[in-house]
Every structure is written in C-alpha cells, then in structure tokens.
SERO-939381 format. One line per field, with one value per residue: residue number from 1; chain; x, y, z of N, C-alpha, C in turn. Coordinates in steps of 0.001 Angstrom, whole numbers, plus 500000, padded with zeros to 6 digits. Layout:
REM residues N
seq: [NUM; ...]
mol: [A; ...]
nc1: [X; ...]
nc2: [Y; ...]
nc3: [Z; ...]
cac1: [X; ...]
cac2: [Y; ...]
cac3: [Z; ...]
cc1: [X; ...]
cc2: [Y; ...]
cc3: [Z; ...]
END
This chain:
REM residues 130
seq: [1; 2; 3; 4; 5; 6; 7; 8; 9; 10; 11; 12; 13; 14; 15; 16; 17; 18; 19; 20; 21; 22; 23; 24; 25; 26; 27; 28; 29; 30; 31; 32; 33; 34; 35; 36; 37; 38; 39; 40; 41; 42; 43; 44; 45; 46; 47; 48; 49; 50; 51; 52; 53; 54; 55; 56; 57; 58; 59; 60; 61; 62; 63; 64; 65; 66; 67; 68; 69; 70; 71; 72; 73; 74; 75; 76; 77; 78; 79; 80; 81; 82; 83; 84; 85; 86; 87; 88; 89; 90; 91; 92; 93; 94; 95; 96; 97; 98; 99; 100; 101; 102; 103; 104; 105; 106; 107; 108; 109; 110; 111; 112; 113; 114; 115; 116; 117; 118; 119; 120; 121; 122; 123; 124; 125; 126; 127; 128; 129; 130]
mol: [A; A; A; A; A; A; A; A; A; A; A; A; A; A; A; A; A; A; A; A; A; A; A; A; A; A; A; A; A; A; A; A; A; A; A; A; A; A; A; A; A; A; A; A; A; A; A; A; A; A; A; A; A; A; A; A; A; A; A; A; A; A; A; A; A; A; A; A; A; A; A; A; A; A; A; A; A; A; A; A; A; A; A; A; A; A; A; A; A; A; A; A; A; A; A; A; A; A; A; A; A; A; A; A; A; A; A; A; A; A; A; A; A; A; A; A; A; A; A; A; A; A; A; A; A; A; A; A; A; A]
nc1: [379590; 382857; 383979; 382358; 381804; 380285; 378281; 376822; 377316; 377693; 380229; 383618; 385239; 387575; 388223; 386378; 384698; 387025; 389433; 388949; 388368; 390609; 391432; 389838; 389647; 389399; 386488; 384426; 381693; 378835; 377209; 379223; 380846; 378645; 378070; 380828; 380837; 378736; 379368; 381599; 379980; 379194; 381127; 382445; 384352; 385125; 386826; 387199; 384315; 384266; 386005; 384703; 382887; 381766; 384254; 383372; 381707; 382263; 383999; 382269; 381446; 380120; 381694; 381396; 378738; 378823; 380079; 379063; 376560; 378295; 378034; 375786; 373975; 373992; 372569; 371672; 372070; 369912; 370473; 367888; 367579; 370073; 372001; 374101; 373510; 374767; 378271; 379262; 377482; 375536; 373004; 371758; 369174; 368563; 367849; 368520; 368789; 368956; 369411; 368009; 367760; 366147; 364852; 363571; 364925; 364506; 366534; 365821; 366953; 367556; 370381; 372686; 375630; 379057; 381242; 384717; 387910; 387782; 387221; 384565; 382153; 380348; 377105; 374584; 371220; 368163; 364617; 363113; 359175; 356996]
nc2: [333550; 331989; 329441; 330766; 331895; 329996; 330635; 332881; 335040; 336385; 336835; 336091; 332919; 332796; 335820; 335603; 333832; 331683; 333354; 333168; 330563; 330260; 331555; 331779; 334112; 336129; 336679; 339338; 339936; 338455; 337152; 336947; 335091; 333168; 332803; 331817; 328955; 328065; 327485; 325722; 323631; 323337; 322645; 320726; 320860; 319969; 320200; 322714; 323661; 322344; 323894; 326634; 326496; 327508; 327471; 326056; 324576; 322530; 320931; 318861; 318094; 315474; 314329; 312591; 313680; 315646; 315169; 314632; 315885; 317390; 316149; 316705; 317604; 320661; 323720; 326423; 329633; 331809; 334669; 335569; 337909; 339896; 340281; 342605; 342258; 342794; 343951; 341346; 339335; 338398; 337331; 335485; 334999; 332387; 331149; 327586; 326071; 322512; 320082; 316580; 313284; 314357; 316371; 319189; 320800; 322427; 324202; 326098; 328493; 330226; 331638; 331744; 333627; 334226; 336245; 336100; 337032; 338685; 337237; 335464; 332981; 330004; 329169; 328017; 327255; 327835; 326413; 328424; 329203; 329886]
nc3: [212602; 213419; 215915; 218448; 221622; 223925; 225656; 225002; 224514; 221605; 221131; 220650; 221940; 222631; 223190; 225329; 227345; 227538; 228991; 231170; 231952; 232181; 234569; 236813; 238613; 236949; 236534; 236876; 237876; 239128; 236703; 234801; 235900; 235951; 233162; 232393; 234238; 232643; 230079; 230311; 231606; 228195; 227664; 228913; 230811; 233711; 235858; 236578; 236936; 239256; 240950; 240533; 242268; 245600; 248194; 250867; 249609; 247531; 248693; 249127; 246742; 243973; 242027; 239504; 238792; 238287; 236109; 234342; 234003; 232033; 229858; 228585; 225663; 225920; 224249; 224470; 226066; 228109; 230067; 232502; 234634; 236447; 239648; 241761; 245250; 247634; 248488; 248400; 247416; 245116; 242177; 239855; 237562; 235410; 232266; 230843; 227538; 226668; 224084; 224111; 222645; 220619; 222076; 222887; 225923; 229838; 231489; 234165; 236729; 239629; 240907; 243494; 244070; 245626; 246752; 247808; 248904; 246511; 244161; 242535; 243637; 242708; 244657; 245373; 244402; 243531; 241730; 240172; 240709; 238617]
cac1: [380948; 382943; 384262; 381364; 381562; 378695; 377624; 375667; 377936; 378231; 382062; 384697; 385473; 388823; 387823; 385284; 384905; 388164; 390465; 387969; 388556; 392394; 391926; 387973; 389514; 388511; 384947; 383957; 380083; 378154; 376457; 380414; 381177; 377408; 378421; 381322; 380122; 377643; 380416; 382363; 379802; 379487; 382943; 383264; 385625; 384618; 387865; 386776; 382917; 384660; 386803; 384241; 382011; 381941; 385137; 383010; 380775; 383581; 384642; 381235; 380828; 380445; 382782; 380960; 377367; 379147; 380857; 377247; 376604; 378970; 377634; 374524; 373743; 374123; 372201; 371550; 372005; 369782; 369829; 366378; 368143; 371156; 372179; 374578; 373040; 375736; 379634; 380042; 376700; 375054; 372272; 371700; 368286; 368400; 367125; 369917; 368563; 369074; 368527; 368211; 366578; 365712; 363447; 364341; 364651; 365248; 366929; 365731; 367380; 368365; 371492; 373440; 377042; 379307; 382205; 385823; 389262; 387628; 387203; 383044; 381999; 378627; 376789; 373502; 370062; 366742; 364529; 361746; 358192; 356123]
cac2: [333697; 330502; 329937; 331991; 331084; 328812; 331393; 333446; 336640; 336687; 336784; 334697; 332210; 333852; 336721; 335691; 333106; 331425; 333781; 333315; 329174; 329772; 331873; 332502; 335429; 337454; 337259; 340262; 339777; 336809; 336847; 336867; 333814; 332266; 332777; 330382; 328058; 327516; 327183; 324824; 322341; 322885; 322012; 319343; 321514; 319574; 320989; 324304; 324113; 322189; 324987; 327503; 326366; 327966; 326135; 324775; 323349; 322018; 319496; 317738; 317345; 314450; 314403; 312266; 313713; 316968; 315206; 313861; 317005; 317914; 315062; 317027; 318344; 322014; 324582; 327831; 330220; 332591; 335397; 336486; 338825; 339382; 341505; 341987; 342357; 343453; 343770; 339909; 338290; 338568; 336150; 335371; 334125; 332112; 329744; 326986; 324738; 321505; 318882; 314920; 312544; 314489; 316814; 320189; 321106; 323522; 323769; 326987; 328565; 331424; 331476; 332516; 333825; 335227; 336762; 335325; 337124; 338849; 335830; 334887; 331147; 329642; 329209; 327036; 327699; 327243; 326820; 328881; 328784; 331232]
cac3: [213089; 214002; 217065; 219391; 223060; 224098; 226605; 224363; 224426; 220843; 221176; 220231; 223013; 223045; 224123; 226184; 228585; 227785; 229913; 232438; 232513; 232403; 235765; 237289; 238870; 236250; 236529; 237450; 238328; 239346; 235702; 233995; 236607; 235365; 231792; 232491; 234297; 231548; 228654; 231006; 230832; 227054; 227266; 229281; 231694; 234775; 236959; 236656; 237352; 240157; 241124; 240910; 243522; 246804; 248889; 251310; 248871; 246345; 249041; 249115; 245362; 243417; 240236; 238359; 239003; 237593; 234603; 233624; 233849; 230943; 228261; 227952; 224739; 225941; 222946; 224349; 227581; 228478; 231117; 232713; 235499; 237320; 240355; 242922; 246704; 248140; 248102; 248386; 246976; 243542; 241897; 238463; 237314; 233893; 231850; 230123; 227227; 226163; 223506; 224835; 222483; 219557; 222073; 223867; 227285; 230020; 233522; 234921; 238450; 240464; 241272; 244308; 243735; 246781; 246815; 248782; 248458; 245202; 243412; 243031; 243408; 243132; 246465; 245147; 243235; 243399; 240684; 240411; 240213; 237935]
cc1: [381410; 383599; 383470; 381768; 380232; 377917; 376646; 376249; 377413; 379506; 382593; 384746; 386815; 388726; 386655; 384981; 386272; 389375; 390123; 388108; 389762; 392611; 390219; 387745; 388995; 387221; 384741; 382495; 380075; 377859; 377933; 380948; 379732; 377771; 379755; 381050; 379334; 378653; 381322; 381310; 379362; 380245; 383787; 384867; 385640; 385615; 387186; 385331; 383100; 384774; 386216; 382829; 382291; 383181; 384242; 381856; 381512; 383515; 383490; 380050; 380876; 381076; 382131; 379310; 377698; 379707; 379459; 376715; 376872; 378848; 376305; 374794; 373194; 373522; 372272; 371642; 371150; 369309; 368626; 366949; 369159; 371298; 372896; 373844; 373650; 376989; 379900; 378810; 375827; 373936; 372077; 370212; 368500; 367910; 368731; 368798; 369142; 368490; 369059; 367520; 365935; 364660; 364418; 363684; 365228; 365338; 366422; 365889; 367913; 369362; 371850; 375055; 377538; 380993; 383665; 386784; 388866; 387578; 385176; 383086; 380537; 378161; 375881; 372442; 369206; 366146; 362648; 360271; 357671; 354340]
cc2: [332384; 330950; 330860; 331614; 330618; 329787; 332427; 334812; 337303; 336805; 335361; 333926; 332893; 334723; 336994; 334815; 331764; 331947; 333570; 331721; 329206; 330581; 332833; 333620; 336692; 337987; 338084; 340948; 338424; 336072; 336491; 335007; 332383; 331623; 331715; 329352; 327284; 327095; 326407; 323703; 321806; 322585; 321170; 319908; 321106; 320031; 322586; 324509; 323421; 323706; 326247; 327202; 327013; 327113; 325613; 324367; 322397; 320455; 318256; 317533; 315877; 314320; 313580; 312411; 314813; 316535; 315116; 314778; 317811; 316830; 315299; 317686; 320005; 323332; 326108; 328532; 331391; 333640; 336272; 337918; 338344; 340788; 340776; 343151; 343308; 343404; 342303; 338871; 338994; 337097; 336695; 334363; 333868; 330695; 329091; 325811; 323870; 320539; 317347; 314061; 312938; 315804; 317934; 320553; 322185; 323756; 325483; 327229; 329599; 331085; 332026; 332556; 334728; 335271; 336683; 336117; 338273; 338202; 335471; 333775; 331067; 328920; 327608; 328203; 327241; 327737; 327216; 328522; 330098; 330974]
cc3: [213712; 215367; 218585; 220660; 222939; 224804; 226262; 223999; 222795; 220446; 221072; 221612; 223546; 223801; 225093; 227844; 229411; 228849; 231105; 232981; 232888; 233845; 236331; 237906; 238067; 235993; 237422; 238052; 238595; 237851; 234613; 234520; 235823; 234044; 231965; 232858; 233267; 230282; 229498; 231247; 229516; 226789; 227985; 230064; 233230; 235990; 237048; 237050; 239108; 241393; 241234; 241732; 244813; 247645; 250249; 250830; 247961; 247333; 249194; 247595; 244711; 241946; 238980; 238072; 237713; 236013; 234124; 233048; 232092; 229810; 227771; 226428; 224966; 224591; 223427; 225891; 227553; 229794; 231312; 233940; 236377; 237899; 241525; 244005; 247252; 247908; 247313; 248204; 245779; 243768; 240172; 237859; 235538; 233273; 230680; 229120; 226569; 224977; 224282; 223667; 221626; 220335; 222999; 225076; 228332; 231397; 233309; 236098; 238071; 240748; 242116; 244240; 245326; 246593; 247923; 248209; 247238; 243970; 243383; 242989; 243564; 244155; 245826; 244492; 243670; 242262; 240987; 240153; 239466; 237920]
END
C-alpha cells in the first residue's frame, strides 16, 4: 500500500498520524502521541516534535540536536508496551530502528507521557536494561 504512515499503523498517513501533526490534540493516549512523534522525525517535522514536548521541557531544547535527529534513516517502529498510570501520565516502552552506514540499529526507551489541559506531551525516557 503506498503512502503507509512511518509509524507502523498500517494506515495511510492520512488517516493516521497526519491529523495528529496538523493539531497533537488529538492524540488520545501516550502510545497515539509516541506514534507521532516517531513519524515526525521520519519526516523531518522538527516544529512539532518541538511542540510536543512537555512546556517546561520545550524551552530548554536544542533545535538542532532535534533536527539531527530527523536526518536519520528512520526504518521501523516498534511497540513493546504501553500504559496509562493514571489520569495525567502514561509510558510507552519501544524499540525505533535505524539504518546508518549500510548497518542497522536501535534506540530503545521507556517513555514518559503526561497529560496538560488534555493535550499529552513527552516528559523524558530512559532506556532500559534487560
């Protein structure tokens, strides 16, 4: 199917994580907010992974750590678990990989998501050990 989102849905981008860049209110979980995030830096959407950061983490980003960010060779997303805590915090554990160099690779992290206004933003991560 052309067109997929990057995020792994299976779905068109259209109907998937697109409505979700044109306004992040609509993520309705942490793991819907994850799923963008992740197709925003296959897409080189660097305002928006901005924008969905926690606001007082936003103001002590670096813009071009995050574009850098978005010149990876992005391949695949997948979620290992996601859950929300409570009303106003969720986490999302997943693995994201990459190619660099002809060779593949793979950020793995928890995620913390929390909830403002009804809006989620991402808090921070750690990445696990197994």
């Amino acid at each position: 199917m052309r067109n997929l989102c990057p995020c792994g849905s299976r779905k068109k981008y259209k109907n998937c994580c697109q409505p979700i860049h044109h306004d992040h209110s609509r993520a309705k979980t942490p793991e819907q907010l994850m799923r963008s995030r992740y197709s925003a830096y296959a897409l080189g959407l660097t305002d928006y992974i901005i924008n969905t950061y926690s606001p007082e983490i936003s103001s002590k980003l670096n813009r071009k750590e995050i574009e850098s960010g978005t010149q990876i060779n992005w391949i695949k997303l997948s979620i290992k678990k996601s859950q929300i805590t409570s009303e106003n915090e969720g986490y999302v554990h997943f693995k994201a990989f990459y190619r660099e160099q002809g060779e593949t690779f793979v950020l793995e992290e928890r995620s913390r998501f929390i909830r403002i206004d009804s809006s989620w933003y991402y808090v921070d991560g750690v990445f696990p050990t197994e």
